[in-house]
VOGU-3710 file (C-alpha; in Angstrom, 3 decimals, decimal comma):
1> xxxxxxxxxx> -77,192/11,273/-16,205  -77,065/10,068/-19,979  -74,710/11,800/-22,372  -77,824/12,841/-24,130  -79,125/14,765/-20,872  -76,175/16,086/-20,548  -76,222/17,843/-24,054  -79,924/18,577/-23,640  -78,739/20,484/-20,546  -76,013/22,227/-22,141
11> xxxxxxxxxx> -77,719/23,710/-24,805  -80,982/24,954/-22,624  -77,797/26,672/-20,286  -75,613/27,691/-22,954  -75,913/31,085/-22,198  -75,255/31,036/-18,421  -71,867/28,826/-19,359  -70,570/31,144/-22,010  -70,835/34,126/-19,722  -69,293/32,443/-17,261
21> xxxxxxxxxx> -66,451/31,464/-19,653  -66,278/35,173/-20,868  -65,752/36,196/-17,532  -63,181/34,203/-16,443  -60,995/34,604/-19,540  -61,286/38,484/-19,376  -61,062/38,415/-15,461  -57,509/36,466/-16,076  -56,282/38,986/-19,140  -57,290/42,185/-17,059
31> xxxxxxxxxx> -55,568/40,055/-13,686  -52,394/39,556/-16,216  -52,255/42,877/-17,540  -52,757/44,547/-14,202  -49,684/42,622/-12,545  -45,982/44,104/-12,474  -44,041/42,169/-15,542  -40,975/39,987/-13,557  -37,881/39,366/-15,977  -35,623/35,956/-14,857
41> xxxxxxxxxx> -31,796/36,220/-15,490  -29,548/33,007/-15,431  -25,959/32,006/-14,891  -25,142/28,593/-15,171  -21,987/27,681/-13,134  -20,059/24,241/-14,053  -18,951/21,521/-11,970  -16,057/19,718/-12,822  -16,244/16,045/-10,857  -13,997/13,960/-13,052
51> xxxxxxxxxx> -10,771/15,643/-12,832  -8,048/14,761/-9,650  -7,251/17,235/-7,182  -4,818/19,417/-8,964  -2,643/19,230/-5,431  -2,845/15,944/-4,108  -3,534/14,337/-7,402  -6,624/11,975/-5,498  -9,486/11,646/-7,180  -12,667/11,970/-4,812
61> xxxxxxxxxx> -15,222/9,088/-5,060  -17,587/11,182/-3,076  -17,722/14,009/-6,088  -18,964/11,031/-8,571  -22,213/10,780/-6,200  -25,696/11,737/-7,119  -25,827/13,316/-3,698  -22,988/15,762/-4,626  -25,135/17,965/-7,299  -27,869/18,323/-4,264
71> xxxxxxxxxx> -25,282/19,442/-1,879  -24,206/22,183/-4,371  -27,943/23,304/-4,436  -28,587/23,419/-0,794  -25,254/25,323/-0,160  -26,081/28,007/-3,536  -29,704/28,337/-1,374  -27,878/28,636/1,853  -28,343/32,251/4,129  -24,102/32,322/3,716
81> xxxxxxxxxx> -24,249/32,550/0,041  -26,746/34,840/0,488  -24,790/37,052/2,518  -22,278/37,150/0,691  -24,385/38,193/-2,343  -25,779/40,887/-0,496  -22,444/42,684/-0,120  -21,452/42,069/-3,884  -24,350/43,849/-4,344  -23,160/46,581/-1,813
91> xxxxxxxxxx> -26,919/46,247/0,201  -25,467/47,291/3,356  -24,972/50,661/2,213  -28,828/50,978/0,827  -29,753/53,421/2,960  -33,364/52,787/2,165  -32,583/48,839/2,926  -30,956/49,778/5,865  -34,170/51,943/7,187  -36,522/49,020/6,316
101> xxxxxxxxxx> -34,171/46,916/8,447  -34,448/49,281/11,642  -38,533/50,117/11,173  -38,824/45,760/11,034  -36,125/45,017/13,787  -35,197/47,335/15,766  -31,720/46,912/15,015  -31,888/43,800/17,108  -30,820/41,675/14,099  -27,718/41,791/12,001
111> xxxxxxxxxx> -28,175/43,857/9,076  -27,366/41,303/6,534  -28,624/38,459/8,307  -32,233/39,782/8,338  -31,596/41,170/4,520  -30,062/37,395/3,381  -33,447/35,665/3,428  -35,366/37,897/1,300  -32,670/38,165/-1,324  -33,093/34,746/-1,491
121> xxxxxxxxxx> -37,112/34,974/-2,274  -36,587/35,065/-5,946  -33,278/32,841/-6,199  -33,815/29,539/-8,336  -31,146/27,115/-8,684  -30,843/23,861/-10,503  -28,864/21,270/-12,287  -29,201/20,451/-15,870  -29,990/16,866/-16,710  -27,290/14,068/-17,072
131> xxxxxxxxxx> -24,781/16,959/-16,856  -22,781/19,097/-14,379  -24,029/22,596/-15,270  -26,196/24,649/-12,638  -28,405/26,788/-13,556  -28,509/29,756/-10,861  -31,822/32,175/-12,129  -33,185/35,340/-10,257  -36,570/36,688/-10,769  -37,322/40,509/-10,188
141> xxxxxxxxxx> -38,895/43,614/-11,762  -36,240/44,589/-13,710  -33,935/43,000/-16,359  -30,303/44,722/-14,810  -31,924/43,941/-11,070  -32,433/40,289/-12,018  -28,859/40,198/-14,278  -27,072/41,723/-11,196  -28,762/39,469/-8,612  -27,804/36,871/-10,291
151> xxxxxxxxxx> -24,488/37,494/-11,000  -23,818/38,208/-7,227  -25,372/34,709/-5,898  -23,108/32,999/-9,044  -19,777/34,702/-7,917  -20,740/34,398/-4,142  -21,324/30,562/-4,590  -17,876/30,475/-6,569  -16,440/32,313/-3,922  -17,825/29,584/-0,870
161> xxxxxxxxxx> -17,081/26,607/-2,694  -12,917/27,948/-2,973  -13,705/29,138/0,829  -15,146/25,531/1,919  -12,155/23,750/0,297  -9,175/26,010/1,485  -10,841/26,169/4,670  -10,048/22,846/5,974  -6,823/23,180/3,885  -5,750/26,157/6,466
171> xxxxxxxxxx> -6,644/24,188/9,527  -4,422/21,337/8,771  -1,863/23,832/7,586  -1,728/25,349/10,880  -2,465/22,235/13,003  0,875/20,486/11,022  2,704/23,775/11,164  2,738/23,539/15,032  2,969/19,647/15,438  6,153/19,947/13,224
181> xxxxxxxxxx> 7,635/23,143/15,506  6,463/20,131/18,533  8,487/17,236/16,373  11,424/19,583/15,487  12,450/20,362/19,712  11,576/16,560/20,386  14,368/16,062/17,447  16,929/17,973/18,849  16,350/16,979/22,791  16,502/12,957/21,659
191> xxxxxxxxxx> 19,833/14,207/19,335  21,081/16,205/22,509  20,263/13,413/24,921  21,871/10,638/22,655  25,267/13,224/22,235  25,444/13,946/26,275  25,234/10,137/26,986  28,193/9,162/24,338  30,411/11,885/26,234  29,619/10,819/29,569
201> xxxxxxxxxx> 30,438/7,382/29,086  32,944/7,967/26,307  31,630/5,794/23,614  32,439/6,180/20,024  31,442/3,243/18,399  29,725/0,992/20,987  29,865/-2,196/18,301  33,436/-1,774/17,906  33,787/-1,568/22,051  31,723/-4,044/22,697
211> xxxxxxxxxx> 33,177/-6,690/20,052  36,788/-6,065/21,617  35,559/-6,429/24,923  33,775/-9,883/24,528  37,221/-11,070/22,606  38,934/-10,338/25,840  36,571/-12,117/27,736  37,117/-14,857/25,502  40,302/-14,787/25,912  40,775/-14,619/29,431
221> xxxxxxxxxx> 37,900/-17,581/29,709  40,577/-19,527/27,169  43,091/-18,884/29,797  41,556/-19,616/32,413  40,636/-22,890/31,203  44,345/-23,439/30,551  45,860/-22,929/33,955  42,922/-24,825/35,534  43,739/-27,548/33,793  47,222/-27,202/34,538
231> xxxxxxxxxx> 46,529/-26,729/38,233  44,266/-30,080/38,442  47,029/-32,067/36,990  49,532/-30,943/39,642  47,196/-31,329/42,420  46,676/-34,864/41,199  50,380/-35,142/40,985  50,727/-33,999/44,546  48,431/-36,233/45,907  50,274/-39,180/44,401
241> xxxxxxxxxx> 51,889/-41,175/47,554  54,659/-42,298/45,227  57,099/-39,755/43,718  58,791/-41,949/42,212  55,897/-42,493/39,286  54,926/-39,039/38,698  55,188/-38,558/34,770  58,387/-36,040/35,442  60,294/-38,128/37,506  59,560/-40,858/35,089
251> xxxxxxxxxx> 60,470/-39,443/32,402  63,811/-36,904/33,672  66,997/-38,469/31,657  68,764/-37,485/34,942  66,656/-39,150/37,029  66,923/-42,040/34,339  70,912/-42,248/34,098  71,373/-41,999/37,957  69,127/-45,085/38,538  71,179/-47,114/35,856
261> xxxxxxxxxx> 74,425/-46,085/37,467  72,796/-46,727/40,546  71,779/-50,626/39,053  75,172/-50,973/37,891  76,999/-49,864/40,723  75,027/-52,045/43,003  75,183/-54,927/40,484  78,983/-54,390/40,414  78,912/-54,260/44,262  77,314/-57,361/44,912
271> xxxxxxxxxx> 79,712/-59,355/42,434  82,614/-58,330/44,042  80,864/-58,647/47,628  81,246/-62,730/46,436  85,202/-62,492/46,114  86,248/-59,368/48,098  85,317/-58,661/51,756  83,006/-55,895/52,977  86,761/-54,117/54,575  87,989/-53,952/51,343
281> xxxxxxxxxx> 88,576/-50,423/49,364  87,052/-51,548/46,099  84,138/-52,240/48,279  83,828/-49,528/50,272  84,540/-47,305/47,328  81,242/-48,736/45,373  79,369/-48,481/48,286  80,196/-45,226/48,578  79,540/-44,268/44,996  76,517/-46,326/45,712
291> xxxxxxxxxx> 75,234/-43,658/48,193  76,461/-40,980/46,640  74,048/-41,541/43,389  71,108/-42,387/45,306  71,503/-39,675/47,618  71,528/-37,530/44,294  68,846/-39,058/43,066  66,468/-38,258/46,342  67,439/-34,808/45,970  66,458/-34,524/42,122
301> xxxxxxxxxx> 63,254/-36,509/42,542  62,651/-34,203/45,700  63,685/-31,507/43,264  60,833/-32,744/40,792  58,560/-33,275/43,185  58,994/-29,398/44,907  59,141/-27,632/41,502  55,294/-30,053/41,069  54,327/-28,069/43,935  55,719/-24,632/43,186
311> xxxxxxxxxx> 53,701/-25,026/39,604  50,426/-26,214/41,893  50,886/-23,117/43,703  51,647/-20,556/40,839  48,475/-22,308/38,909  46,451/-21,649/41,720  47,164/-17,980/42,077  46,713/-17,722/38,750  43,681/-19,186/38,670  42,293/-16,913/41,227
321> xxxxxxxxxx> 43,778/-13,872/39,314  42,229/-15,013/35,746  39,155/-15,502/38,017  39,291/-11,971/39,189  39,787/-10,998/35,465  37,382/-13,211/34,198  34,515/-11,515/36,767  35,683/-7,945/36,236  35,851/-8,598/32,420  32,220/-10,091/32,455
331> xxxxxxxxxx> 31,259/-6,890/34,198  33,134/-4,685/31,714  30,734/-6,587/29,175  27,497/-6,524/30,926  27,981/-2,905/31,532  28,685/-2,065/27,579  25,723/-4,548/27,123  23,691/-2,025/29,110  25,266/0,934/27,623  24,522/-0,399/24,594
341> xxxxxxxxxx> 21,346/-1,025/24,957  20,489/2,591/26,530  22,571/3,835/23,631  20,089/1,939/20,717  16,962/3,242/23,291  18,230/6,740/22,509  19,029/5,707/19,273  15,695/4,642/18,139  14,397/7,739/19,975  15,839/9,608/17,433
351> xxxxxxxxxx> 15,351/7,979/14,702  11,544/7,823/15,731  11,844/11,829/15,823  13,334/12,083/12,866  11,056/9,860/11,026  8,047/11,282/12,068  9,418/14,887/11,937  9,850/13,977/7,921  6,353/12,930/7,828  5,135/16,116/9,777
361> xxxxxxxxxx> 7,626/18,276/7,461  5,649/16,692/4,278  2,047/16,965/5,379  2,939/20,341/6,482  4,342/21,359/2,359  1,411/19,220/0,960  -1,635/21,148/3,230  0,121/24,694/3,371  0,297/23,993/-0,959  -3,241/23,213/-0,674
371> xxxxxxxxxx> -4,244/25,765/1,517  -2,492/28,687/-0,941  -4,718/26,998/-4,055  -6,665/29,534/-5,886  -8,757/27,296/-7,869  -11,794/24,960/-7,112  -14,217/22,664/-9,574  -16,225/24,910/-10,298  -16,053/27,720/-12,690  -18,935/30,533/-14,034
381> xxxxxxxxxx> -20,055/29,005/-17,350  -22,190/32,066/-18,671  -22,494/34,826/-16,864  -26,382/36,295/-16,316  -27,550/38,962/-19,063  -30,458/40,981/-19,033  -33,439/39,308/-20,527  -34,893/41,224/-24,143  -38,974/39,957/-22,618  -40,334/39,281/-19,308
391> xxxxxxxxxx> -40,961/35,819/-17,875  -43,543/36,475/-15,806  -46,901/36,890/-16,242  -47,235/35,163/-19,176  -50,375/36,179/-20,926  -51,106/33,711/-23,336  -50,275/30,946/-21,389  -52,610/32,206/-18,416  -55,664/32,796/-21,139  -55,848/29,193/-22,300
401> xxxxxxxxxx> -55,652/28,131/-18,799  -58,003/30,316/-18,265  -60,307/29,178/-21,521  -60,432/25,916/-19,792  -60,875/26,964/-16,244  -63,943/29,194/-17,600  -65,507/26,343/-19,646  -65,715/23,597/-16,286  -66,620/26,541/-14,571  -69,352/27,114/-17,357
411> xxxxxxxxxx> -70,219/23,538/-17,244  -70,676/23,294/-13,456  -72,988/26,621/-13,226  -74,864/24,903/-16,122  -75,304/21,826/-13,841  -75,610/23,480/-10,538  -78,721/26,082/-12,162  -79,904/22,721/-13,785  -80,432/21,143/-10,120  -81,783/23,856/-8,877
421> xxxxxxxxxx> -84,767/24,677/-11,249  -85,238/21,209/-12,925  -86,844/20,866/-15,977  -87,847/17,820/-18,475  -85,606/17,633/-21,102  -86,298/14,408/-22,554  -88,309/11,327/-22,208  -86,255/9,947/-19,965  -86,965/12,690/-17,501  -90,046/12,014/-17,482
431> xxxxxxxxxx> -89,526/8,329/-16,616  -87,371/9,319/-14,100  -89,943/11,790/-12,346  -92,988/9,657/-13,163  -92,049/6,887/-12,866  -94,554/5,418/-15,787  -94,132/3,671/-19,370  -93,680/6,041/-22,291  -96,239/5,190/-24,569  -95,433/7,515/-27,375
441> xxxxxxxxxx> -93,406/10,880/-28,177  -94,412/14,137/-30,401  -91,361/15,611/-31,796  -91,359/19,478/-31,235  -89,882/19,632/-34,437  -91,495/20,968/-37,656  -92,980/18,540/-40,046  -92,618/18,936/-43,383  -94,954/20,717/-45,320  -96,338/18,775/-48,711
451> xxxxxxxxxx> -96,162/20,708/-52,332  -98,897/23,003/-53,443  -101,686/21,047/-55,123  -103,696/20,457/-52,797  -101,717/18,540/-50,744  -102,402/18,660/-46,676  -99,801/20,267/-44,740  -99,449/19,284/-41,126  -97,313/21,714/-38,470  -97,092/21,005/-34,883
461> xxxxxxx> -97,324/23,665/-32,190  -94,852/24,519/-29,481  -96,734/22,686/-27,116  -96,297/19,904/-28,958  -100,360/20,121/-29,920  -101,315/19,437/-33,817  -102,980/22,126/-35,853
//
């Protein structure tokens, strides 16, 4: 279809498409007028997501995401929020709510469950663009209705949001309340247990023990060491065949001065055995001098060589007795060693106790701070007020919508009467029906007439015939 038999079409079915625009545009103003008018109040509630927590001082990357502002939407749609609007509004005690409730349930359903949903029927919430500001509207028949509705669902979302950040807040209170009351009695048994083991074993400063202990030890290892050594040099002594070069004997001035008397006596004896005879007094008296020194100088090398083995002896008892010590010291040691160690055990105990009892003891201020806050991050911008004009239906609006509905509308009964009773509009029907050349046209037009005078005058009939 040309543009041209489109026209032609229009203005042959003009008639039938203005009607049918009439109707629609009076069918939508009398549809308008007939309706209930529906007023929309707002409250716009603000978000703030830049500041820190006023408690912990952290600043929460998830607040910063774009997901955050549709959280806040889904919980101001959610059936709690719109519970607890329903008491703000005091619903439970409309008795005429509360008899719609038992003729539709039975009473099988929670009151303000079943009433929560259709509260929510003419709730609209949503953010502002590129800002933090929601926008919480309510639609209903009447401006205070809609204001108070409104209201309610702002101050019941203000009132979850605190609830859904102190709520957590009071569970970790109370979990780190009782884990510090659990911390605190593990304190004091690792204190009591550390106390009753210092009595028992009567340690004050197990350091200062231990160090004097190990210096003793020391000592008697030093000693020990000494008389050992002593007691192999006498037993090497003693099994020397020859007394006579032990290192004592050797070295005795005694033992020293008898054997040079003895050398000059017997040097003396055998110079006068040339000239006197072995009879004679001098002699005898030399000799016995003689005897007399050596026999003193057996009995101080014998002398020497007993006192050599009383000191083998004595070192050997003393070596087993610094032995003895030596053992029972090393056990005195190992034992403190152990105390010692038991002691640090409990030691560390505590100090683990006490460390973690601190810890405990913080959380527990920080979360029981956090769980008496009063404020949250988001705060009632503008409260609802009642609107001065309806928002709903809106007249005008709904008659140019309808002035173009009614003209396609026109347009397509113009077209659909058009295919049903077709008629030739134009040449070009007729080449679409025949299906044969045009050979000429006669304008159903007028002609113009010519002047008086005379002049001929040709009209053309309806039919398109001359005359």
């Amino acid at each position: 279809m040309s543009p041209q038999q489109f026209l032609l079409i229009l203005r042959a079915r003009y008639k039938a498409a203005l009607l049918t625009l009439i109707v629609t545009v009076l069918a939508t103003l009398a549809y308008n007028l007939y309706l209930p008018k529906q007023y929309t109040a707002a409250a716009a509630v603000v978000l703030d997501v830049k500041s820190p927590d006023p408690v912990t001082g952290v600043m929460l990357a998830g607040m910063m995401a774009p997901a955050y502002m549709a959280t806040q939407i889904d919980i101001i749609g959610s059936e709690r929020v719109g519970q607890i609007a329903a008491r703000l509004l005091k619903l439970d005690q409309d008795e005429k709510m509360r008899a719609q409730w038992h003729e539709a349930t039975q009473g099988n359903i929670d009151f303000i469950t079943w009433i929560a949903p259709r509260l929510q029927n003419g709730l609209l919430a949503r953010p502002s663009r590129d800002s933090n500001v929601i926008s919480i509207s309510y639609t209903a028949r009447s401006p205070e209705r809609a204001t108070e509705v409104a209201n309610a669902f702002a101050q019941a979302y203000l009132d979850i949001n605190l609830d859904l950040k102190l709520a957590p807040a009071r569970q970790y209170a109370a979990f780190f309340n009782e884990q510090v009351k659990l911390m605190r009695d593990r304190l004091d048994k690792a204190q009591q247990a550390l106390s009753t083991y210092q009595q028992e074993h009567g340690i004050a400063s197990a350091d200062e023990r231990l160090d004097y202990e190990i210096a003793k030890l020391n000592e008697t290892s030093s000693q020990l060491t000494g008389v050992q050594a002593q007691t192999t040099d006498s037993q090497s002594k003693r099994q020397n065949g020859k007394s006579d070069t032990i290192a004592e004997v050797m070295q005795s001035p005694l033992i020293n001065g008898l054997k040079g008397d003895i050398a000059r006596l017997d040097a003396k004896l055998q110079e006068s055995s040339v000239t006197l005879g072995k009879n004679h007094p001098m002699i005898q008296r030399t000799e016995a001098e003689l005897a007399t020194l050596r026999s003193q100088l057996e009995r101080e090398t014998a002398r020497i060589t007993t006192s050599i083995n009383t000191t083998y002896e004595v070192g050997k008892q003393r070596e087993q007795q610094l032995q003895g010590a030596l053992q029972a010291q090393k056990g005195r040691v190992l034992q403190l060693n152990k105390q010692r160690d038991e002691l640090n055990v409990l030691r560390n105990d505590v100090d683990t106790a006490r460390r973690t009892y601190e810890s405990l003891s913080q959380r527990a201020s920080q979360t029981y701070v956090e769980s008496q806050n009063s404020q949250s991050n988001s705060t009632l911008l503008n409260p609802a007020s009642p609107p001065d004009r309806p928002s709903a239906p809106r007249v005008v609006l709904n008659v140019a919508l309808s002035v173009f509905l009614g003209t396609l509308l026109g347009i397509g009964l113009a077209l659909l009467l058009e295919l049903t009773n077709r008629r030739v509009r134009s040449t070009q029907d007729l080449v679409d029906i025949l299906d044969l050349p045009v050979l000429g046209t006669i304008s159903a037009r007028p002609m113009l007439k010519r002047p008086a005078g005379g002049k001929i005058a040709a009209l053309t009939s309806s039919n398109g015939t001359l005359s």
